[in-house]
C-alpha positions in Angstrom: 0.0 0.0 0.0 1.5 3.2 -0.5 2.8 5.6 2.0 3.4 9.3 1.1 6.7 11.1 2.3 5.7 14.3 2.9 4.6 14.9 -0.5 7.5 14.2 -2.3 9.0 10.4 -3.1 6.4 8.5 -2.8 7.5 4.6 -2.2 3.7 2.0 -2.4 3.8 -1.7 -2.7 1.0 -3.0 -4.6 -0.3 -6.4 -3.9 -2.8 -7.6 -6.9 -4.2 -11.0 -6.6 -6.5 -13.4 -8.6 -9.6 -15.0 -7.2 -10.0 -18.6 -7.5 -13.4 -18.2 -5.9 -15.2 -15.2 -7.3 -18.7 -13.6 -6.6 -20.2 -14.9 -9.3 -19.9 -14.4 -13.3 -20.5 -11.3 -15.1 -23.1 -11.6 -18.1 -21.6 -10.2 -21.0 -24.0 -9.5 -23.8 -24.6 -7.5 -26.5 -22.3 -4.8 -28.5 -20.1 -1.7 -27.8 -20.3 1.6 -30.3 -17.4 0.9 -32.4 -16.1 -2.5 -30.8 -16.9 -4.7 -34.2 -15.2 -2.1 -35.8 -12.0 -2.6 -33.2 -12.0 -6.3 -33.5 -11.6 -6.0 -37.9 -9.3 -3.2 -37.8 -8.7 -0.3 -35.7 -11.5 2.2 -35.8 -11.4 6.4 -34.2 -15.5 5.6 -33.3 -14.2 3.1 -30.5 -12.1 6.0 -28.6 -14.8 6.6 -25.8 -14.9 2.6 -25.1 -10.9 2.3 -25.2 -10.9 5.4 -22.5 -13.6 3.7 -20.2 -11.1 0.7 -20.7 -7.9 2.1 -20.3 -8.4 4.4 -17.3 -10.2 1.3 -15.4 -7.5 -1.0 -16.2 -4.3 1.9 -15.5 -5.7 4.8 -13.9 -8.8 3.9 -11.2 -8.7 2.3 -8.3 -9.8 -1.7 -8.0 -11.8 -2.6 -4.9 -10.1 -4.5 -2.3 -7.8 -3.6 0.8 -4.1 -3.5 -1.6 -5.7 -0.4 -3.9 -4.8 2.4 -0.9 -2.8 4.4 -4.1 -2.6 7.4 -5.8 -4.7 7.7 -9.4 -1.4 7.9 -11.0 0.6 6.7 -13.9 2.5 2.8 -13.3 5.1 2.1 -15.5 8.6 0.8 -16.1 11.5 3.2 -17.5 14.3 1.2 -18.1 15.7 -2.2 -19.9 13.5 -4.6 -17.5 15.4 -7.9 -16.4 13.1 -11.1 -14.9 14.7 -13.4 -13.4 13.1 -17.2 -12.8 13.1 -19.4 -9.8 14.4 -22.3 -10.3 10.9 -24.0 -9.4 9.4 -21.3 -12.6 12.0 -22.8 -15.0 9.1 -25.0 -16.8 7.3 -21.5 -17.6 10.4 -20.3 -19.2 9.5 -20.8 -23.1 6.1 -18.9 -22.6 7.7 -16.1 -20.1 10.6 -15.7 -23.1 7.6 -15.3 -25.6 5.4 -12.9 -23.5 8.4 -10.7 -23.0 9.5 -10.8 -26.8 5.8 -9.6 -27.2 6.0 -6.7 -24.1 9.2 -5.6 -25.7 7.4 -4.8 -28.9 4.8 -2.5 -27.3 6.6 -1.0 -25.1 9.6 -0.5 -27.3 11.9 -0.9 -24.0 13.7 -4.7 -23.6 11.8 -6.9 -21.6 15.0 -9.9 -20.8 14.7 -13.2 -19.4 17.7 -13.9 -17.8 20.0 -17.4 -17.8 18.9 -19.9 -15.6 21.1 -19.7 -12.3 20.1 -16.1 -12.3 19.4 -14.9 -8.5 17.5 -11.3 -7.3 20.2 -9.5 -5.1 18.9 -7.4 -2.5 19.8 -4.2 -4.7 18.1 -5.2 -7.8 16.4 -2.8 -9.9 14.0 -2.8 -12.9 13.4 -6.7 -12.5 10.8 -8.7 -12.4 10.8 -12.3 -10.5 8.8 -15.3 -10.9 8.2 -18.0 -8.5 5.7 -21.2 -9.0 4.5 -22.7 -5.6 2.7 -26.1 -4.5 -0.9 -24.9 -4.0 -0.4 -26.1 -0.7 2.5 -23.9 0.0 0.8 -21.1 -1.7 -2.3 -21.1 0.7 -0.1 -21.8 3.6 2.2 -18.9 3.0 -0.1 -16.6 2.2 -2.7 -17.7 4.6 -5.4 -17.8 1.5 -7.7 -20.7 0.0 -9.0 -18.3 -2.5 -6.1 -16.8 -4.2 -4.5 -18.4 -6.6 -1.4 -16.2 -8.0 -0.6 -12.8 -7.0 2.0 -9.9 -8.6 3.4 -7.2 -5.9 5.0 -4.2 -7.7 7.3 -1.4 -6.1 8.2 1.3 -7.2 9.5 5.4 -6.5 7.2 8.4 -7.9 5.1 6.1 -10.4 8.3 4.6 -12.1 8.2 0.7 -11.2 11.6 -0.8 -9.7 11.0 -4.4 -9.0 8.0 -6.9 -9.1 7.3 -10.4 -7.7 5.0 -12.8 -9.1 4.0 -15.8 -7.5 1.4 -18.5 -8.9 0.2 -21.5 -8.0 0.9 -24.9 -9.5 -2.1 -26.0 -11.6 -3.0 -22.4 -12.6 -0.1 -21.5 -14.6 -3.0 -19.6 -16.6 -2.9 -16.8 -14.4 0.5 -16.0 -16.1 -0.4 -13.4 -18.9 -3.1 -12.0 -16.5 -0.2 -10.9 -13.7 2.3 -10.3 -16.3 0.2 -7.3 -17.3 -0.7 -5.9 -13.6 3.2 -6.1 -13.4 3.6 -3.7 -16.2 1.4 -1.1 -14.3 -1.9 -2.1 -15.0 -3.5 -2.8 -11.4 -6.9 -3.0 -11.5 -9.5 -5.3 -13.5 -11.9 -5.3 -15.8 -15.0 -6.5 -14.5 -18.0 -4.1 -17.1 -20.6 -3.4 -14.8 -23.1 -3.7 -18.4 -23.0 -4.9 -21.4 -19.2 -5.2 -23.2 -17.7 -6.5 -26.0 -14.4 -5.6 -24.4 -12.6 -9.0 -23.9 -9.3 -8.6 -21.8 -6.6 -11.3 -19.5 -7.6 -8.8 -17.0 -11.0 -9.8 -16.9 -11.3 -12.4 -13.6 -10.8 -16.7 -14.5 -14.5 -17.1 -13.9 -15.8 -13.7 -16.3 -17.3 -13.8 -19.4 -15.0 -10.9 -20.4 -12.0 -13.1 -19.6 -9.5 -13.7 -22.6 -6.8 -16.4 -22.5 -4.3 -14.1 -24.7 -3.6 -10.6 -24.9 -6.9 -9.2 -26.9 -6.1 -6.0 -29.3 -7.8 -3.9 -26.8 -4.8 -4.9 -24.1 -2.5 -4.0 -26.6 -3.8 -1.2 -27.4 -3.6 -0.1 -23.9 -0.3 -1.3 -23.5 0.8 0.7 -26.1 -0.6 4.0 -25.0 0.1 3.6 -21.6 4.1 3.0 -22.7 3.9 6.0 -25.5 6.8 8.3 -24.1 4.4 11.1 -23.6 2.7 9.5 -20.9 5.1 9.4 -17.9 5.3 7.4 -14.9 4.0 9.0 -11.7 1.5 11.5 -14.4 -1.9 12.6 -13.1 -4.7 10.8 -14.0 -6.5 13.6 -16.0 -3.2 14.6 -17.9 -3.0 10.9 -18.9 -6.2 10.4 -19.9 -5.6 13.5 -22.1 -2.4 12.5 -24.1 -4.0 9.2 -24.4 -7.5 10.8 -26.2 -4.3 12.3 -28.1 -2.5 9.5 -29.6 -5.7 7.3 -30.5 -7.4 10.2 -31.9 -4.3 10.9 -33.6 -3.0 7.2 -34.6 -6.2 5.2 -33.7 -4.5 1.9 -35.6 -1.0 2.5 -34.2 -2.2 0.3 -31.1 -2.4 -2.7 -32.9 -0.6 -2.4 -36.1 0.6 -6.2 -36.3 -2.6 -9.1 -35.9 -1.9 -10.4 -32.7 0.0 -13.8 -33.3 -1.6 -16.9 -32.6 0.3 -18.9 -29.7 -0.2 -22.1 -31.1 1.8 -24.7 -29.7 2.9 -22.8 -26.4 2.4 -24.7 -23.5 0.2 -22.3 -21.4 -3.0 -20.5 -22.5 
């Protein structure tokens, strides 16, 4: 949670989880202004639906006792390392592949590092993965509900290291925390009817995607565009990113997403 130093650095830890038991399913039916539009191509009428969706996902506050933090910008600024645990090595040909993918759309290197790679105490700019027994998962984080989690810390907005943990047997929570780590901390739950599809979306949603959907890249895009800077206000976000899809409303997704057949998690 963060705490606030008088104003000026401002050091939060952000603890974002994934239920296993949720409070039920959100029905999502019917169509969005612009989102078939979206889904062929990349169409300026689906602006006011990518807003709604981008400032939920990076900008507003999730429900829940780890969201205590500013309505500022989340991001990394630097070459990010992420380092597996040795128990996380099996995930290592579909972490390599989500970070070749993060490094596109953000346009800053997203490295996996050699196995034997340990965090020292002083690391910066990396990301760590660990893959627990579900056993050792509940019992460490005294939970029966949670199934993977992602903490993020950071100085001023600009993310410094993150820690993901998951749980053997839901090694599909993977692309889901990989995206809270890059600064998006809340989820996308529509509260009426949505097209929107996301990984963000909770396990047991209708919204819920298994892969990256071109609205997430989109947002990932916009929220790594070098106008919008970590530790930004919310409204001056928002603003620059009205900006660059009104200006480049295809430049989100400009590739197809690739299809990940043959990886071993989806």
């Amino acid at each position: 949670m963060p705490a606030f130093l008088n104003g000026t650095a401002e050091m939060y830890r952000i603890r974002r989880v994934i239920l296993f038991l949720v409070c039920g399913a959100w029905a999502v039916t019917g169509s969005v202004p612009g989102a078939a539009a979206f889904e062929s191509g990349i169409s300026a009428t689906m602006t006011p639906d990518f807003m709604r969706f981008f400032d939920t996902l990076a900008l507003t506050a999730d429900y829940g006792p780890f969201n205590n933090r500013p309505p500022w910008v989340r991001k990394w600024a630097g070459p990010v390392r992420i380092v597996l645990d040795p128990s996380a090595e099996p995930l290592r040909t579909e972490v390599e592949h989500v970070a070749n993918r993060f490094s596109e759309w953000t346009d800053l290197p997203f490295m996996v590092m050699p196995p034997g790679t340990t965090r020292t105490p002083d690391s910066w700019n990396l990301i760590t993965i660990e893959l627990l027994p579900r056993e050792t998962f509940q019992q460490t984080y005294k939970t029966h509900d949670v199934v993977c989690q992602t903490e993020t810390h950071g100085v001023g907005g600009t993310l410094q290291v993150g820690y993901m943990v998951l749980s053997e047997g839901y090694t599909d929570c993977l692309r889901h925390e990989f995206m809270h780590a890059l600064g998006f901390d809340s989820h996308w739950y529509p509260q009426q009817p949505s097209a929107i599809k996301s990984v963000l979306a909770y396990r047991d949603s209708a919204a819920r995607a298994n892969d990256y959907t071109l609205w997430d890249i989109m947002a990932i895009r916009v929220l790594y565009d070098f106008r919008i800077q970590a530790g930004m206000s919310r409204q001056k976000s928002l603003m620059i990113a009205h900006e660059v899809i009104s200006e480049r409303p295809q430049s989100a997704a400009l590739q197809p997403v690739a299809s990940d057949t043959g990886s071993t998690i989806r």
